[in-house]
C-alpha positions in Angstrom: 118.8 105.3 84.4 115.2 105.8 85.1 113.6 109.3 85.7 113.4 108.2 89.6 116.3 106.9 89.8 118.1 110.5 88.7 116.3 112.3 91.4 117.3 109.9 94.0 120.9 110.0 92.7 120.7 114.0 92.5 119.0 113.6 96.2 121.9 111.5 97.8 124.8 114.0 96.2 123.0 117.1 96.9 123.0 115.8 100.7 126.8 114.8 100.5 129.5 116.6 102.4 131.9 116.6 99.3 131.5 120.0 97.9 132.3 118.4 94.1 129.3 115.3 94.5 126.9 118.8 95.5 128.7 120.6 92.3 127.4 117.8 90.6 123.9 117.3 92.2 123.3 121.0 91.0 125.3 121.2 87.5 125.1 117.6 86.4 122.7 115.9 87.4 120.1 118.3 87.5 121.1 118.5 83.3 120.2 115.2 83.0 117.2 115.2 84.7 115.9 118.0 82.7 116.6 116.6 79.4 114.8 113.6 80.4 111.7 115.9 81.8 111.8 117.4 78.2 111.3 114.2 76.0 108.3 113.1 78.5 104.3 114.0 77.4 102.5 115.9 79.4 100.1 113.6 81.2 103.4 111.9 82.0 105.5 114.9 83.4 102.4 115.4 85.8 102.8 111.7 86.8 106.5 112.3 87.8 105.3 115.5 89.3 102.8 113.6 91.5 104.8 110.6 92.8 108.3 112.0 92.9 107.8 115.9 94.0 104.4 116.2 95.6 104.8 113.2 97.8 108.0 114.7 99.2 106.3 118.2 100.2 104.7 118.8 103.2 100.9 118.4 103.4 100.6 122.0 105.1 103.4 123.5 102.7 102.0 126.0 99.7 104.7 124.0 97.8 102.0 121.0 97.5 98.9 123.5 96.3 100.9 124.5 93.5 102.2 121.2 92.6 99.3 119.0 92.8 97.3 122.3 90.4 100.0 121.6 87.9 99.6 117.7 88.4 95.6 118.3 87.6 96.8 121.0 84.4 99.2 118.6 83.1 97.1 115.2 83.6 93.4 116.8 82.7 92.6 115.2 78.9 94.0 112.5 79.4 94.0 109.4 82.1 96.9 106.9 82.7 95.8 103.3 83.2 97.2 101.5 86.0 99.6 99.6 83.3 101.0 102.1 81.7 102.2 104.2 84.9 103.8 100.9 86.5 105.8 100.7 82.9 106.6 104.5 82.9 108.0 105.0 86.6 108.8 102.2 88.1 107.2 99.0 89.1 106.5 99.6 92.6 103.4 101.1 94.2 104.4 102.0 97.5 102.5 104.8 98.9 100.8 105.0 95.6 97.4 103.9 97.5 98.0 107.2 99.9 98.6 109.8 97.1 95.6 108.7 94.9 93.4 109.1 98.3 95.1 112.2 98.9 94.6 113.4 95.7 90.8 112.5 95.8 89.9 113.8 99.1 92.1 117.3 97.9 90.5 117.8 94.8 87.0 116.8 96.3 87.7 119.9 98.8 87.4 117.3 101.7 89.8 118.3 104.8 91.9 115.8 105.6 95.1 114.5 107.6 97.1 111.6 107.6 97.7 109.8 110.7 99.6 109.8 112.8 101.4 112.9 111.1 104.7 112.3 110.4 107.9 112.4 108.6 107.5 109.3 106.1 104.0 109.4 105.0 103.4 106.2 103.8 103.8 104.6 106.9 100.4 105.2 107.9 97.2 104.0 106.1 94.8 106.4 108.1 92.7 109.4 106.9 91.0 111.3 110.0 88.2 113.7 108.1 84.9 115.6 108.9 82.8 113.2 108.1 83.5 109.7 107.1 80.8 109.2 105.0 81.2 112.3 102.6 85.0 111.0 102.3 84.4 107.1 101.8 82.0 108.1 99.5 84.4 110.3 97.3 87.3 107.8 97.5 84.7 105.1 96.2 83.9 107.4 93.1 87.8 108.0 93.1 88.7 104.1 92.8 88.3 102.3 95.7 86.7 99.9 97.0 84.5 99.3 100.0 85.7 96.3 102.7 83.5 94.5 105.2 84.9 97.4 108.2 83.0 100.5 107.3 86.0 102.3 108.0 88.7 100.4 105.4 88.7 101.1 101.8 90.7 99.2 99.1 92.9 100.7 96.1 91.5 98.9 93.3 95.0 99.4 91.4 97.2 98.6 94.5 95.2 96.2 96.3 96.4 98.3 99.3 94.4 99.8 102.4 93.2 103.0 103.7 91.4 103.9 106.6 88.5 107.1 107.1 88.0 107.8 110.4 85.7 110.7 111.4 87.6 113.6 113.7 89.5 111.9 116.4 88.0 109.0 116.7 90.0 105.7 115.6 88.3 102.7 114.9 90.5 99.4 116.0 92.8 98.3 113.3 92.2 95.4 111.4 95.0 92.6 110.1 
């Protein structure tokens, strides 16, 4: 089993109404999952860190502040190429677009929100900020890629779209 696919596991039991599948989600599984944690590098633990913990945290939650410092920690001297972290985890990138801006705009001490706020965050591609400019700029030294709307920027590693819009003010979406 893959690293991912132990945390989902441990997820589904740990929501189960059989006490023993919830024995096992805490006891068991959890066992596993740490002796899997253990054999992984650094750089590597703070890519399961990023993608599996801090994408499940709420954006206002101190939880996320304290993971994504420990993503930075773990991941400083050394940078994973787009290859080797679809080989590690697993090869699919969705949301992976939305964390690397998130992670950008964060680090870049840039205000942000995704829109419109709710429960699964990848279902939106849109970034409402202070000032648009300040934020496409920092996402373009972060990766992406500008598009012919002033607004849309591409994930050079996903090929997938985010949009900066300024305050409240939403630009028409583009297919």
């Amino acid at each position: 089993m893959t690293i991912r696919e132990i945390i989902a596991e441990q997820r589904r039991r740990s929501r189960s109404a059989n006490p023993e599948e919830r024995l096992a989600a805490a006891l068991l599984i959890s066992n596993l999952l740490r002796d899997r944690l253990k054999e992984l590098r650094d750089h590597h633990l703070g890519h399961v860190l990023e993608h599996e913990v801090c994408s499940n945290l709420s954006v206002v939650a101190p939880e996320l502040t304290v993971c994504m410092e420990a993503v930075e920690r773990l991941q400083r001297h050394r940078t994973i190429t787009p290859s080797s972290r679809r080989c590690f985890i697993a090869p699919h990138d969705d949301g992976e677009h939305i964390l690397h801006a998130e992670s950008a705009l964060y680090w870049a001490r840039i205000p942000h929100l995704l829109l419109p706020f709710q429960r699964d965050k990848f279902a939106s591609d849109t970034f409402m900020v202070p000032c648009a400019a300040e934020a496409r700029n920092c996402l373009c030294q972060a990766g992406f890629r500008e598009s012919r709307s002033p607004s849309l920027l591409i994930d050079r590693e996903t090929s997938r779209r985010i949009r900066v819009v300024e305050h409240g003010y939403v630009i028409s979406k583009e297919n």
